[in-house]
C-alpha positions as CSV (number, residue, x, y, z in Angstrom):
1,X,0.0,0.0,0.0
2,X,1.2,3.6,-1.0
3,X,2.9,6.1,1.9
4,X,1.8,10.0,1.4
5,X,3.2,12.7,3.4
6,X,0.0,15.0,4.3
7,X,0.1,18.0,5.8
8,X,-1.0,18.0,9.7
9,X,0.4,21.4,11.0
10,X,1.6,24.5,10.4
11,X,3.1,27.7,11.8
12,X,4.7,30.8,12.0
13,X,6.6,33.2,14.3
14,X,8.3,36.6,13.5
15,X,10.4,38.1,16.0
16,X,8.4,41.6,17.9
17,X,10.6,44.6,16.9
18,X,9.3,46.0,13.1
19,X,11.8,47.7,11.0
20,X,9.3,50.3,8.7
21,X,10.9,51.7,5.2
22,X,10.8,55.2,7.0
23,X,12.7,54.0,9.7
24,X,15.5,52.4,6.9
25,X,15.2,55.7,5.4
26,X,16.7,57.3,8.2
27,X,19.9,54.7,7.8
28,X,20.4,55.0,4.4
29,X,19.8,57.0,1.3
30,X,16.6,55.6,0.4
31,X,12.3,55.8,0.6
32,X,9.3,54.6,1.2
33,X,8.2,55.2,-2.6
34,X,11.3,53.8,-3.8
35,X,11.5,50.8,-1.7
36,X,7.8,49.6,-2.3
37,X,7.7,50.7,-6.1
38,X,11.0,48.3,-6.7
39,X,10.0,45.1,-4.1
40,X,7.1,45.8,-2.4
41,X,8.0,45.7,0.9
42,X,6.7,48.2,3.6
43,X,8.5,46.5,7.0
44,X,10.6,43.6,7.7
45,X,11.1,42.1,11.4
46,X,14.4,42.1,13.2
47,X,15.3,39.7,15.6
48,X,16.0,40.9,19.1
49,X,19.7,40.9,20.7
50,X,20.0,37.2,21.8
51,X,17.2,35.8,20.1
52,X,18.8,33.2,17.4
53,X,17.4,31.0,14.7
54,X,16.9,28.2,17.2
55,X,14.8,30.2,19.1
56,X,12.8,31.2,16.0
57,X,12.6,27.7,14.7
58,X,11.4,26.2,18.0
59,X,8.7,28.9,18.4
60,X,7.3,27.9,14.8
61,X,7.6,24.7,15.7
62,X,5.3,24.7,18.6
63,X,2.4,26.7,16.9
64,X,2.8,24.2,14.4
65,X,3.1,21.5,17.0
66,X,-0.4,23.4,18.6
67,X,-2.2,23.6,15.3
68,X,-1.7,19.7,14.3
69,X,-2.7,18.8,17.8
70,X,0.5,16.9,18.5
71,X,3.2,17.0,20.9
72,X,7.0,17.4,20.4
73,X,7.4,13.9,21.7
74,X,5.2,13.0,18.5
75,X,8.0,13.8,16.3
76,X,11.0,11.4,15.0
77,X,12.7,14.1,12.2
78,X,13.5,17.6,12.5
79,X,15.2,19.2,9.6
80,X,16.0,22.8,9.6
81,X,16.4,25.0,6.6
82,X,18.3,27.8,7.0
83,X,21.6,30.1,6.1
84,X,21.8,31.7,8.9
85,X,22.9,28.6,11.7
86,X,23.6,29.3,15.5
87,X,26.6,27.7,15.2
88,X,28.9,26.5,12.8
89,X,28.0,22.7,14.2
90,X,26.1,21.4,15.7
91,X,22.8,21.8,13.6
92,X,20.3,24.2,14.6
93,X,18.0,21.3,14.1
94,X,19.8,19.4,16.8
95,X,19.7,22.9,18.8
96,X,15.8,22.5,18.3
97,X,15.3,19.7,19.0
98,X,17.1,19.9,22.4
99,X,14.7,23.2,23.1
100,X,11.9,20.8,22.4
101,X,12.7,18.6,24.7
102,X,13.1,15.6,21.9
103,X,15.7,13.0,22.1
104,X,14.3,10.3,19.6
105,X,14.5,10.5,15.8
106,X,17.0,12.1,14.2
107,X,17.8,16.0,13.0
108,X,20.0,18.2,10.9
109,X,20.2,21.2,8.9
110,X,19.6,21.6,4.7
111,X,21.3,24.5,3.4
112,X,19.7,25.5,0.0
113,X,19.2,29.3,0.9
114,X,15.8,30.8,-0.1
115,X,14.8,27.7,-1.6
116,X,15.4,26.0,1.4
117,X,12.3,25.0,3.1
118,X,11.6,23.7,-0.8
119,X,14.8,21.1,0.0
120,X,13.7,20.0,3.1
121,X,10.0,19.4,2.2
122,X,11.4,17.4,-0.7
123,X,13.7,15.3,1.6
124,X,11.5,14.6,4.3
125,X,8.9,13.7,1.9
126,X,11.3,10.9,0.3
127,X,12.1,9.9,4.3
128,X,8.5,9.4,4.8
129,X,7.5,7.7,1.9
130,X,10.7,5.1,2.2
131,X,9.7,4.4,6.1
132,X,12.4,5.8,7.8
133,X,10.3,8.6,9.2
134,X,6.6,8.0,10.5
135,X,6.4,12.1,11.6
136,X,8.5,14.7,10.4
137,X,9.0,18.9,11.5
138,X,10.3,20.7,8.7
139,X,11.3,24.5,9.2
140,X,12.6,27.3,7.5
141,X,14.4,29.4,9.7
142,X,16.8,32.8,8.8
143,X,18.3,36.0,10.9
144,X,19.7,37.1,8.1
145,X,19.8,40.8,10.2
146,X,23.0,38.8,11.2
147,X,24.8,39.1,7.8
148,X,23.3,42.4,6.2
149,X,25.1,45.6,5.3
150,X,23.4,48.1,6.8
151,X,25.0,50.6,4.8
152,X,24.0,49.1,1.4
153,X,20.4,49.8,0.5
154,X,20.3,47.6,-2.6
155,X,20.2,44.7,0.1
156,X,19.3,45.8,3.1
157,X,15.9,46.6,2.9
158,X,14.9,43.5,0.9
159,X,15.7,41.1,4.2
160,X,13.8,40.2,7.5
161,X,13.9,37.6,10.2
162,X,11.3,34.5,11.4
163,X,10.2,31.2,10.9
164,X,8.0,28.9,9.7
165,X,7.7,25.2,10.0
166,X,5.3,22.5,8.7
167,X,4.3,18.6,9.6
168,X,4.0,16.0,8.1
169,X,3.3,12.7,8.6
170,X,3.1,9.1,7.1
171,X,-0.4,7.8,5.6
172,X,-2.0,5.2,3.8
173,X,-4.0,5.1,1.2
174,X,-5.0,8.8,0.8
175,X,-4.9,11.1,-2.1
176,X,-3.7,14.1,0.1
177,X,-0.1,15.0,0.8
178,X,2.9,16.1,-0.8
179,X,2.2,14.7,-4.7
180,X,5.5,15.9,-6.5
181,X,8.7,17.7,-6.3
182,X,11.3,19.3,-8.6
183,X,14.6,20.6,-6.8
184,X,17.7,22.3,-9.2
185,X,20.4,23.9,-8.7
186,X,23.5,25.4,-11.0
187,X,26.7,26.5,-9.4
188,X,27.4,28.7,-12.2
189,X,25.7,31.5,-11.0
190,X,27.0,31.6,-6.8
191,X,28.8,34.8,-7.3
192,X,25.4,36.3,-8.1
193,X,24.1,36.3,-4.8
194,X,26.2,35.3,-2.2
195,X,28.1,35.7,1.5
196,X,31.5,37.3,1.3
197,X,32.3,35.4,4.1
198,X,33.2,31.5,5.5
199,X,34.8,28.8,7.9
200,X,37.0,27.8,5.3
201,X,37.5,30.7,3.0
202,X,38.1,33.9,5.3
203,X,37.2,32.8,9.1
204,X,34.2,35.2,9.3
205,X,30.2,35.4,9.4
206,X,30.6,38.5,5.8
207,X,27.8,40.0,4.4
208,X,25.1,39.0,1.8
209,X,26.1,40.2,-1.7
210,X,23.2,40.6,-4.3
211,X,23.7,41.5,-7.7
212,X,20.2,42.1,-8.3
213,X,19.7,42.9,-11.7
214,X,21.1,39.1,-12.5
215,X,19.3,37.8,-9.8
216,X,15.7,39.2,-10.9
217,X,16.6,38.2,-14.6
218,X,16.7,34.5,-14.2
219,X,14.4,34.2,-11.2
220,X,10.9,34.1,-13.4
221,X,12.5,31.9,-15.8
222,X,13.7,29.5,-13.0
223,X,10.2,29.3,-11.4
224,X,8.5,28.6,-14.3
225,X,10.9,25.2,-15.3
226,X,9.9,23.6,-11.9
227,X,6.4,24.6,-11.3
228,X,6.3,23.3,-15.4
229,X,7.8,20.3,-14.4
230,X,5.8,19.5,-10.9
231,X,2.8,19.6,-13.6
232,X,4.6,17.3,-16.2
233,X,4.9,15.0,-13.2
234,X,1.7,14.8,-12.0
235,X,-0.6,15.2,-14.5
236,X,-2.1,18.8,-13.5
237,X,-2.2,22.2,-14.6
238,X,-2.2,25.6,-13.4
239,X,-6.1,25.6,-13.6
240,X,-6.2,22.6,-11.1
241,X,-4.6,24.8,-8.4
242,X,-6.4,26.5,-5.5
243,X,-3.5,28.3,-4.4
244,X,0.3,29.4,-5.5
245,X,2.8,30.1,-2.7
246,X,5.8,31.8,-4.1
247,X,9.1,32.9,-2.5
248,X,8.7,36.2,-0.6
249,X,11.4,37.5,-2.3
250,X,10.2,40.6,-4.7
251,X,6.8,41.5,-5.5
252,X,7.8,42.0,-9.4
253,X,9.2,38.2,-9.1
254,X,5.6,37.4,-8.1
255,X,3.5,38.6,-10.4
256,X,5.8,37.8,-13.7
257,X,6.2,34.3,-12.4
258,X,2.6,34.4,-11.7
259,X,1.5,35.7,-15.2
260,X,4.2,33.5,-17.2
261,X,2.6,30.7,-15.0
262,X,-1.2,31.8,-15.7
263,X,-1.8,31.8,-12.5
264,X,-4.7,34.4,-11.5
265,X,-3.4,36.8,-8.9
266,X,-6.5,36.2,-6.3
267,X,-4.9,32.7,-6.2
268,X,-1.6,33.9,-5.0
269,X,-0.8,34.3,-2.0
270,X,1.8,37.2,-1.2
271,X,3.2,38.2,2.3
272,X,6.5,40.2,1.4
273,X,4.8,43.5,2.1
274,X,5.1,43.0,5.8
275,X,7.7,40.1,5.9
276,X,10.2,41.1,3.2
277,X,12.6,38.3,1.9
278,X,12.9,36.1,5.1
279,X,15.2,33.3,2.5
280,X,13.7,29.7,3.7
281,X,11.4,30.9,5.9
282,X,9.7,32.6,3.8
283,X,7.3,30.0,2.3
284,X,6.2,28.3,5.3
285,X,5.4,31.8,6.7
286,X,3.0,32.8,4.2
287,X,1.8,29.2,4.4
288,X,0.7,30.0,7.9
289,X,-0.5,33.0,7.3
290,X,-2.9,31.5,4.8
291,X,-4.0,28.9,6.6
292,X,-4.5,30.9,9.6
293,X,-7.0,33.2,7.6
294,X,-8.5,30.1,6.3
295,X,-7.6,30.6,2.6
296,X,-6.1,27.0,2.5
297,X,-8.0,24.7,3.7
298,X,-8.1,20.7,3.5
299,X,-8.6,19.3,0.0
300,X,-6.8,22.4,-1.6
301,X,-4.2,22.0,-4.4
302,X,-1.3,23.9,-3.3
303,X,2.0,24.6,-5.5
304,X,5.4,25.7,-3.4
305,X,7.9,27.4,-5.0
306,X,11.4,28.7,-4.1
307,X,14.4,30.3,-5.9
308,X,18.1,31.7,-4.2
309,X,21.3,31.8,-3.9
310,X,23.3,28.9,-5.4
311,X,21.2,29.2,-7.4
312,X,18.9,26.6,-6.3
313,X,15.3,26.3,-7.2
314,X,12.3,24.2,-6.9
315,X,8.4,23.2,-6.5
316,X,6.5,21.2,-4.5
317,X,2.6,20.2,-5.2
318,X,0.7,19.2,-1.9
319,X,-3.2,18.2,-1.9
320,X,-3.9,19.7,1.8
Protein backbone atom coordinates (compact mmCIF):
# COMPACT_ATOMS: atom_id res chain seq x y z
CA UNK A 1 0.00 0.00 0.00
CA UNK A 2 1.23 3.55 -0.96
CA UNK A 3 2.88 6.13 1.94
CA UNK A 4 1.80 9.95 1.43
CA UNK A 5 3.23 12.66 3.43
CA UNK A 6 0.05 14.98 4.26
CA UNK A 7 0.08 17.97 5.80
CA UNK A 8 -0.96 18.02 9.67
CA UNK A 9 0.42 21.41 11.01
CA UNK A 10 1.55 24.50 10.45
CA UNK A 11 3.08 27.68 11.82
CA UNK A 12 4.71 30.76 11.98
CA UNK A 13 6.64 33.23 14.32
CA UNK A 14 8.28 36.60 13.53
CA UNK A 15 10.41 38.10 16.04
CA UNK A 16 8.41 41.59 17.87
CA UNK A 17 10.60 44.56 16.85
CA UNK A 18 9.27 45.99 13.15
CA UNK A 19 11.84 47.69 10.97
CA UNK A 20 9.28 50.31 8.71
CA UNK A 21 10.92 51.69 5.24
CA UNK A 22 10.82 55.17 6.96
CA UNK A 23 12.67 54.03 9.74
CA UNK A 24 15.54 52.40 6.89
CA UNK A 25 15.25 55.74 5.35
CA UNK A 26 16.72 57.32 8.24
CA UNK A 27 19.88 54.68 7.83
CA UNK A 28 20.42 54.98 4.41
CA UNK A 29 19.80 56.98 1.32
CA UNK A 30 16.56 55.56 0.39
CA UNK A 31 12.33 55.76 0.63
CA UNK A 32 9.31 54.56 1.22
CA UNK A 33 8.17 55.20 -2.56
CA UNK A 34 11.35 53.85 -3.82
CA UNK A 35 11.54 50.76 -1.74
CA UNK A 36 7.78 49.60 -2.31
CA UNK A 37 7.66 50.75 -6.05
CA UNK A 38 10.96 48.27 -6.72
CA UNK A 39 9.97 45.08 -4.12
CA UNK A 40 7.11 45.82 -2.42
CA UNK A 41 8.00 45.68 0.88
CA UNK A 42 6.65 48.15 3.62
CA UNK A 43 8.46 46.51 7.01
CA UNK A 44 10.59 43.58 7.72
CA UNK A 45 11.10 42.09 11.45
CA UNK A 46 14.36 42.12 13.22
CA UNK A 47 15.34 39.69 15.61
CA UNK A 48 15.95 40.90 19.11
CA UNK A 49 19.66 40.95 20.70
CA UNK A 50 19.99 37.23 21.78
CA UNK A 51 17.19 35.79 20.07
CA UNK A 52 18.76 33.18 17.42
CA UNK A 53 17.44 30.96 14.74
CA UNK A 54 16.93 28.17 17.21
CA UNK A 55 14.82 30.16 19.05
CA UNK A 56 12.83 31.23 15.98
CA UNK A 57 12.55 27.74 14.70
CA UNK A 58 11.43 26.23 18.03
CA UNK A 59 8.75 28.95 18.39
CA UNK A 60 7.31 27.93 14.77
CA UNK A 61 7.60 24.71 15.72
CA UNK A 62 5.29 24.65 18.62
CA UNK A 63 2.40 26.68 16.93
CA UNK A 64 2.78 24.19 14.37
CA UNK A 65 3.09 21.53 16.98
CA UNK A 66 -0.44 23.37 18.60
CA UNK A 67 -2.23 23.64 15.31
CA UNK A 68 -1.66 19.69 14.33
CA UNK A 69 -2.67 18.83 17.78
CA UNK A 70 0.47 16.85 18.47
CA UNK A 71 3.17 17.00 20.85
CA UNK A 72 7.03 17.40 20.37
CA UNK A 73 7.40 13.85 21.67
CA UNK A 74 5.23 13.03 18.48
CA UNK A 75 8.02 13.84 16.25
CA UNK A 76 10.96 11.39 15.03
CA UNK A 77 12.74 14.06 12.18
CA UNK A 78 13.46 17.61 12.54
CA UNK A 79 15.17 19.16 9.62
CA UNK A 80 15.96 22.80 9.56
CA UNK A 81 16.35 25.00 6.63
CA UNK A 82 18.31 27.81 6.98
CA UNK A 83 21.63 30.07 6.10
CA UNK A 84 21.79 31.74 8.88
CA UNK A 85 22.87 28.58 11.65
CA UNK A 86 23.64 29.26 15.51
CA UNK A 87 26.57 27.66 15.21
CA UNK A 88 28.93 26.46 12.78
CA UNK A 89 27.96 22.67 14.22
CA UNK A 90 26.11 21.36 15.72
CA UNK A 91 22.81 21.80 13.61
CA UNK A 92 20.29 24.16 14.58
CA UNK A 93 18.00 21.28 14.10
CA UNK A 94 19.82 19.37 16.80
CA UNK A 95 19.67 22.86 18.83
CA UNK A 96 15.81 22.53 18.27
CA UNK A 97 15.28 19.66 18.96
CA UNK A 98 17.15 19.87 22.40
CA UNK A 99 14.73 23.15 23.09
CA UNK A 100 11.92 20.76 22.43
CA UNK A 101 12.70 18.57 24.72
CA UNK A 102 13.06 15.60 21.90
CA UNK A 103 15.69 13.04 22.14
CA UNK A 104 14.29 10.26 19.55
CA UNK A 105 14.50 10.45 15.82
CA UNK A 106 16.99 12.07 14.21
CA UNK A 107 17.77 15.97 13.03
CA UNK A 108 20.01 18.23 10.91
CA UNK A 109 20.22 21.17 8.94
CA UNK A 110 19.56 21.64 4.74
CA UNK A 111 21.25 24.51 3.44
CA UNK A 112 19.67 25.50 0.05
CA UNK A 113 19.19 29.29 0.90
CA UNK A 114 15.83 30.82 -0.10
CA UNK A 115 14.83 27.69 -1.63
CA UNK A 116 15.44 25.99 1.36
CA UNK A 117 12.32 25.04 3.08
CA UNK A 118 11.61 23.71 -0.83
CA UNK A 119 14.79 21.11 -0.03
CA UNK A 120 13.71 20.01 3.15
CA UNK A 121 9.99 19.37 2.21
CA UNK A 122 11.44 17.43 -0.73
CA UNK A 123 13.69 15.27 1.63
CA UNK A 124 11.54 14.62 4.31
CA UNK A 125 8.90 13.66 1.93
CA UNK A 126 11.28 10.86 0.35
CA UNK A 127 12.06 9.87 4.28
CA UNK A 128 8.53 9.45 4.77
CA UNK A 129 7.51 7.67 1.91
CA UNK A 130 10.66 5.06 2.20
CA UNK A 131 9.74 4.37 6.09
CA UNK A 132 12.38 5.81 7.78
CA UNK A 133 10.33 8.58 9.20
CA UNK A 134 6.61 8.04 10.51
CA UNK A 135 6.39 12.13 11.56
CA UNK A 136 8.50 14.72 10.39
CA UNK A 137 9.02 18.94 11.46
CA UNK A 138 10.31 20.68 8.72
CA UNK A 139 11.29 24.49 9.17
CA UNK A 140 12.63 27.34 7.52
CA UNK A 141 14.43 29.43 9.67
CA UNK A 142 16.80 32.79 8.77
CA UNK A 143 18.35 35.96 10.93
CA UNK A 144 19.71 37.13 8.13
CA UNK A 145 19.85 40.77 10.18
CA UNK A 146 23.02 38.75 11.20
CA UNK A 147 24.77 39.14 7.79
CA UNK A 148 23.31 42.37 6.25
CA UNK A 149 25.15 45.55 5.32
CA UNK A 150 23.39 48.06 6.83
CA UNK A 151 25.04 50.59 4.75
CA UNK A 152 23.96 49.14 1.45
CA UNK A 153 20.39 49.77 0.49
CA UNK A 154 20.33 47.59 -2.61
CA UNK A 155 20.16 44.71 0.12
CA UNK A 156 19.35 45.78 3.10
CA UNK A 157 15.92 46.58 2.86
CA UNK A 158 14.91 43.47 0.94
CA UNK A 159 15.71 41.14 4.22
CA UNK A 160 13.78 40.19 7.55
CA UNK A 161 13.89 37.63 10.21
CA UNK A 162 11.35 34.55 11.37
CA UNK A 163 10.17 31.16 10.91
CA UNK A 164 7.99 28.91 9.73
CA UNK A 165 7.75 25.17 9.95
CA UNK A 166 5.31 22.52 8.65
CA UNK A 167 4.35 18.59 9.57
CA UNK A 168 3.97 16.01 8.08
CA UNK A 169 3.32 12.73 8.60
CA UNK A 170 3.05 9.11 7.08
CA UNK A 171 -0.40 7.76 5.60
CA UNK A 172 -1.98 5.17 3.78
CA UNK A 173 -3.97 5.10 1.24
CA UNK A 174 -5.00 8.75 0.78
CA UNK A 175 -4.95 11.08 -2.14
CA UNK A 176 -3.68 14.10 0.06
CA UNK A 177 -0.11 15.03 0.83
CA UNK A 178 2.93 16.07 -0.82
CA UNK A 179 2.21 14.74 -4.68
CA UNK A 180 5.50 15.87 -6.45
CA UNK A 181 8.68 17.71 -6.26
CA UNK A 182 11.31 19.33 -8.62
CA UNK A 183 14.63 20.60 -6.82
CA UNK A 184 17.72 22.25 -9.23
CA UNK A 185 20.39 23.93 -8.70
CA UNK A 186 23.46 25.38 -11.02
CA UNK A 187 26.74 26.53 -9.43
CA UNK A 188 27.40 28.74 -12.20
CA UNK A 189 25.74 31.48 -11.01
CA UNK A 190 27.03 31.57 -6.77
CA UNK A 191 28.78 34.85 -7.33
CA UNK A 192 25.43 36.31 -8.13
CA UNK A 193 24.14 36.32 -4.79
CA UNK A 194 26.22 35.31 -2.15
CA UNK A 195 28.08 35.72 1.49
CA UNK A 196 31.46 37.28 1.28
CA UNK A 197 32.34 35.40 4.11
CA UNK A 198 33.23 31.47 5.49
CA UNK A 199 34.77 28.82 7.88
CA UNK A 200 37.04 27.82 5.25
CA UNK A 201 37.51 30.67 3.04
CA UNK A 202 38.10 33.94 5.31
CA UNK A 203 37.22 32.79 9.10
CA UNK A 204 34.18 35.15 9.28
CA UNK A 205 30.23 35.38 9.38
CA UNK A 206 30.62 38.50 5.79
CA UNK A 207 27.81 39.96 4.44
CA UNK A 208 25.09 39.04 1.77
CA UNK A 209 26.14 40.22 -1.68
CA UNK A 210 23.24 40.57 -4.32
CA UNK A 211 23.67 41.49 -7.73
CA UNK A 212 20.18 42.07 -8.32
CA UNK A 213 19.68 42.92 -11.70
CA UNK A 214 21.06 39.11 -12.47
CA UNK A 215 19.29 37.79 -9.81
CA UNK A 216 15.70 39.22 -10.93
CA UNK A 217 16.62 38.16 -14.62
CA UNK A 218 16.71 34.46 -14.16
CA UNK A 219 14.39 34.17 -11.23
CA UNK A 220 10.90 34.11 -13.45
CA UNK A 221 12.54 31.88 -15.79
CA UNK A 222 13.74 29.51 -12.99
CA UNK A 223 10.21 29.34 -11.38
CA UNK A 224 8.52 28.55 -14.29
CA UNK A 225 10.88 25.22 -15.32
CA UNK A 226 9.89 23.57 -11.91
CA UNK A 227 6.42 24.62 -11.33
CA UNK A 228 6.30 23.29 -15.39
CA UNK A 229 7.83 20.27 -14.44
CA UNK A 230 5.83 19.48 -10.93
CA UNK A 231 2.79 19.63 -13.60
CA UNK A 232 4.58 17.32 -16.21
CA UNK A 233 4.89 15.02 -13.20
CA UNK A 234 1.73 14.83 -12.00
CA UNK A 235 -0.55 15.23 -14.45
CA UNK A 236 -2.14 18.81 -13.49
CA UNK A 237 -2.23 22.22 -14.58
CA UNK A 238 -2.23 25.62 -13.38
CA UNK A 239 -6.05 25.65 -13.64
CA UNK A 240 -6.19 22.64 -11.11
CA UNK A 241 -4.63 24.76 -8.38
CA UNK A 242 -6.41 26.54 -5.52
CA UNK A 243 -3.52 28.29 -4.40
CA UNK A 244 0.28 29.43 -5.47
CA UNK A 245 2.78 30.12 -2.70
CA UNK A 246 5.82 31.84 -4.15
CA UNK A 247 9.06 32.93 -2.48
CA UNK A 248 8.67 36.17 -0.65
CA UNK A 249 11.39 37.54 -2.25
CA UNK A 250 10.22 40.60 -4.68
CA UNK A 251 6.82 41.45 -5.50
CA UNK A 252 7.79 42.02 -9.45
CA UNK A 253 9.15 38.21 -9.05
CA UNK A 254 5.64 37.38 -8.05
CA UNK A 255 3.55 38.58 -10.37
CA UNK A 256 5.85 37.76 -13.66
CA UNK A 257 6.24 34.34 -12.41
CA UNK A 258 2.57 34.40 -11.70
CA UNK A 259 1.50 35.68 -15.23
CA UNK A 260 4.24 33.49 -17.22
CA UNK A 261 2.57 30.75 -15.05
CA UNK A 262 -1.17 31.75 -15.67
CA UNK A 263 -1.83 31.83 -12.52
CA UNK A 264 -4.66 34.38 -11.51
CA UNK A 265 -3.38 36.83 -8.93
CA UNK A 266 -6.52 36.18 -6.31
CA UNK A 267 -4.93 32.74 -6.19
CA UNK A 268 -1.60 33.86 -4.96
CA UNK A 269 -0.80 34.30 -1.98
CA UNK A 270 1.81 37.17 -1.18
CA UNK A 271 3.17 38.20 2.27
CA UNK A 272 6.50 40.18 1.40
CA UNK A 273 4.81 43.46 2.06
CA UNK A 274 5.07 42.97 5.83
CA UNK A 275 7.74 40.15 5.91
CA UNK A 276 10.25 41.06 3.21
CA UNK A 277 12.58 38.31 1.90
CA UNK A 278 12.94 36.05 5.06
CA UNK A 279 15.22 33.31 2.47
CA UNK A 280 13.66 29.68 3.70
CA UNK A 281 11.37 30.87 5.86
CA UNK A 282 9.65 32.56 3.76
CA UNK A 283 7.32 30.02 2.33
CA UNK A 284 6.17 28.34 5.29
CA UNK A 285 5.39 31.80 6.66
CA UNK A 286 2.99 32.81 4.16
CA UNK A 287 1.76 29.22 4.37
CA UNK A 288 0.66 30.00 7.89
CA UNK A 289 -0.51 33.03 7.32
CA UNK A 290 -2.89 31.48 4.84
CA UNK A 291 -3.99 28.87 6.63
CA UNK A 292 -4.55 30.94 9.63
CA UNK A 293 -6.96 33.18 7.58
CA UNK A 294 -8.49 30.09 6.29
CA UNK A 295 -7.57 30.59 2.59
CA UNK A 296 -6.07 27.04 2.51
CA UNK A 297 -8.05 24.73 3.69
CA UNK A 298 -8.11 20.67 3.54
CA UNK A 299 -8.58 19.29 0.01
CA UNK A 300 -6.79 22.44 -1.61
CA UNK A 301 -4.23 22.04 -4.39
CA UNK A 302 -1.31 23.90 -3.27
CA UNK A 303 2.03 24.56 -5.49
CA UNK A 304 5.36 25.73 -3.43
CA UNK A 305 7.92 27.43 -4.98
CA UNK A 306 11.40 28.74 -4.08
CA UNK A 307 14.37 30.28 -5.89
CA UNK A 308 18.14 31.68 -4.17
CA UNK A 309 21.27 31.79 -3.86
CA UNK A 310 23.34 28.94 -5.42
CA UNK A 311 21.18 29.20 -7.42
CA UNK A 312 18.89 26.59 -6.32
CA UNK A 313 15.30 26.35 -7.18
CA UNK A 314 12.27 24.24 -6.88
CA UNK A 315 8.41 23.18 -6.48
CA UNK A 316 6.50 21.24 -4.47
CA UNK A 317 2.63 20.15 -5.16
CA UNK A 318 0.71 19.21 -1.88
CA UNK A 319 -3.24 18.21 -1.91
CA UNK A 320 -3.93 19.71 1.84
Amino acid sequence: MSINSVVRGVGGYLPKKILTNDELAKMVDTSDEWIVQRSGIRERHIAAEGELTSDLAVNAANAALKNANLIAADIDLIIVATATPDLTFPSTASLVQQKLGINQGFAFDIQAVCSGFVFALATADSYIKTGMAKRALVIGAETFSRIIDWTDRTTCVLFGDGAGAMIIEAQEATKRGVLCSSLRTDGSHWNKLYVDGGVSSTGTVGHLKMAGKEVFKHAVSMIHDVVDDVFKKSGLSAKDLDWFVPHQANKRIIDGAGKKLKIPAQKVVVTVDLHANTSAASVPLALSVAVADGRIKQGDLVMLEAMGGGFTWGATLIRW
